[in-house]
C-alpha positions as CSV (number, residue, x, y, z in Angstrom):
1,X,127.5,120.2,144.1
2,X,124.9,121.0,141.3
3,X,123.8,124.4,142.2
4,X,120.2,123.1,140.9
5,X,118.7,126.0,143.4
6,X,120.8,128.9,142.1
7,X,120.1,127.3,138.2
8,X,116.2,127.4,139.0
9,X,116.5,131.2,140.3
10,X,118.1,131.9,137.2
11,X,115.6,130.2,135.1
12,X,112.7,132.3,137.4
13,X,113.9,135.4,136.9
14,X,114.8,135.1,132.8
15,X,111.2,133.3,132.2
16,X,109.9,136.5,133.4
17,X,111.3,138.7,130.5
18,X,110.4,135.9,128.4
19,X,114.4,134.8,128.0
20,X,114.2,131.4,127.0
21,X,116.7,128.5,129.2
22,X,117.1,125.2,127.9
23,X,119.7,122.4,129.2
24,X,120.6,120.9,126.3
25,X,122.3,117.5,125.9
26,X,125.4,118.7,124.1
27,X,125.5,115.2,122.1
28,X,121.7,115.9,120.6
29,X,120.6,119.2,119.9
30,X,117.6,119.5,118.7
31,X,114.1,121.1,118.2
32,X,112.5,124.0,116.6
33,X,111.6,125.8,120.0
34,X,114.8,126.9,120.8
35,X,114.9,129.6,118.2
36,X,111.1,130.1,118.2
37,X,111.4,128.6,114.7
38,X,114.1,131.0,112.7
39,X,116.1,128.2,111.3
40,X,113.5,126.0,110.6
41,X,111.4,129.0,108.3
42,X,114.5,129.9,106.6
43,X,115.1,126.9,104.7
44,X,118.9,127.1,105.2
45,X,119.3,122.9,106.7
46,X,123.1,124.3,107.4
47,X,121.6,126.9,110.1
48,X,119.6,124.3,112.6
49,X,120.5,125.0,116.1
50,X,122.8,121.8,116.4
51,X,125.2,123.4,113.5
52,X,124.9,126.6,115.1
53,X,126.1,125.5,118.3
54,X,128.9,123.4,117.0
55,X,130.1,126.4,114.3
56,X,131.9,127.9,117.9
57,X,134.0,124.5,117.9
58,X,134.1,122.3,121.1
59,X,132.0,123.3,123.9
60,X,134.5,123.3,126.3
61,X,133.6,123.5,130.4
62,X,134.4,126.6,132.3
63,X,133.9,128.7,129.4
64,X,130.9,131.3,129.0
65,X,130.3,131.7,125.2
66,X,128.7,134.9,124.0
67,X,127.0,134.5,120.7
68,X,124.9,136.2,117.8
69,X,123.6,134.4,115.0
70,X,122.5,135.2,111.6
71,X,119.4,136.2,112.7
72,X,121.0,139.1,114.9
73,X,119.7,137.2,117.9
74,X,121.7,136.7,121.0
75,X,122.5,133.5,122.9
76,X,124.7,132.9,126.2
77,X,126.0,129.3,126.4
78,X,128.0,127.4,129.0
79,X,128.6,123.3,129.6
80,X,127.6,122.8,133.0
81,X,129.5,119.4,133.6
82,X,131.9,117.5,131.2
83,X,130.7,114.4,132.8
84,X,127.3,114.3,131.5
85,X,127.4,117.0,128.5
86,X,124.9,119.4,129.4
87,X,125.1,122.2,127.8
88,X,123.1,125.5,129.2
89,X,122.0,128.1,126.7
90,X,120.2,131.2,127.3
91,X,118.4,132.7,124.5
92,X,117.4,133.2,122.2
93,X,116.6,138.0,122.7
94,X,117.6,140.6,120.6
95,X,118.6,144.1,121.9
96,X,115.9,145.8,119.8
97,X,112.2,145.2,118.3
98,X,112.7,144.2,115.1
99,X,111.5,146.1,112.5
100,X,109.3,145.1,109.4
101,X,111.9,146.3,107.2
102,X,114.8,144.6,109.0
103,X,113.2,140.9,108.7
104,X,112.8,142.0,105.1
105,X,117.0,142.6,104.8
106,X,116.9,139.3,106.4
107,X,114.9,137.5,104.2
108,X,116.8,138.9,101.7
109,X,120.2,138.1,102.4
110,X,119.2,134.7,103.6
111,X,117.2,134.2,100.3
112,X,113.9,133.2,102.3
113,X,110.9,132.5,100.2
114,X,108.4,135.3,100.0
115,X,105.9,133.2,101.2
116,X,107.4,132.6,104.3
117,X,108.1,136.4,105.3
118,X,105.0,136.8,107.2
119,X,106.3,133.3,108.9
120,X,109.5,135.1,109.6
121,X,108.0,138.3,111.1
122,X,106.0,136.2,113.4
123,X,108.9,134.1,114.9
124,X,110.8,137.6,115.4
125,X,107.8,139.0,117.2
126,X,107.8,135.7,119.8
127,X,111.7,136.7,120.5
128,X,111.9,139.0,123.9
129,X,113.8,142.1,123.3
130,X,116.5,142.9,126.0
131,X,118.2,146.2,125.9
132,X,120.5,146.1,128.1
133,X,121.6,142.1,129.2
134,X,124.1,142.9,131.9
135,X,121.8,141.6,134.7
136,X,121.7,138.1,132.7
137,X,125.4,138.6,132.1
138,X,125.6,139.0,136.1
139,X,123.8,136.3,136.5
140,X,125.7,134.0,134.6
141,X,129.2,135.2,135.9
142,X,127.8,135.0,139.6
143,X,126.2,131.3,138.7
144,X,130.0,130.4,137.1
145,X,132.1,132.2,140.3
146,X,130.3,129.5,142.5
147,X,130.0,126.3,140.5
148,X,133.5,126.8,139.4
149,X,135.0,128.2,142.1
150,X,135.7,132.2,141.2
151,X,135.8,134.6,138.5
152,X,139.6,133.5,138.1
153,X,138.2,129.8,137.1
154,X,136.7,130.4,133.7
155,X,136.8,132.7,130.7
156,X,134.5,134.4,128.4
157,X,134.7,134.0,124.4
């Protein structure tokens, strides 16, 4: 079985605190509006979401991987099927606003043009802040207890 119903309640409920969902084909990641832009406005070509994704290895089924990127954003990623490689990623939400001064540390360490601060500030402010993601982690665990059979069936990383 798919579990396309329980995926879509999932989807519901995170679109409402603005928590972006995407299946992704695991084969072709693409596109800047996964990361409302970050990777693309930091000049850094090594840092698209495809190389991100693939810096945690193989995507392997029946694992749930919890991740932060340079950004200090948060993702949740599983691979639904290893039949047809899609991969589901929640995310990108940060556990705090964002300060001025903290996109400035970032633009710092990651050597971003100072012309493309203001850029930068305005793709944090599009990222939803959660401040405490243990209802999406429920979610995810209950969503991965039934399509893989039990909380026994899978691991986190």
């Amino acid at each position: 079985m798919d579990y396309l119903s329980e995926l879509e309640f999932i989807k519901n409920v995170l679109r409402k605190q603005r928590v972006s969902v995407h299946l992704l084909d695991a084969n072709n990641i693409t596109g800047d509006s996964l990361d409302f832009g970050l990777r693309r406005i930091s000049g850094h070509e090594l840092m698209d979401m495809s190389q991100f994704v693939r810096s945690f290895g193989d995507i392997r089924e029946r694992v749930i991987y919890k991740m932060m990127d340079i950004f200090s954003c948060s993702y949740i990623m599983l691979l639904m099927h290893q039949a047809d490689s899609q991969i589901l990623m929640i995310g990108p939400y940060t556990g705090m606003q964002i300060t001025g001064e903290q996109v400035m540390e970032c633009a710092a360490r990651l050597s971003v043009s100072p012309r493309k601060v203001k850029a930068l500030e305005e793709c944090y402010a599009n990222i939803p802040v959660i401040k405490n993601d243990s209802i999406i982690f429920s979610m995810v665990y209950s969503y991965a207890d039934l399509i893989w059979g039990g909380s026994g069936a899978y691991e986190v990383m």
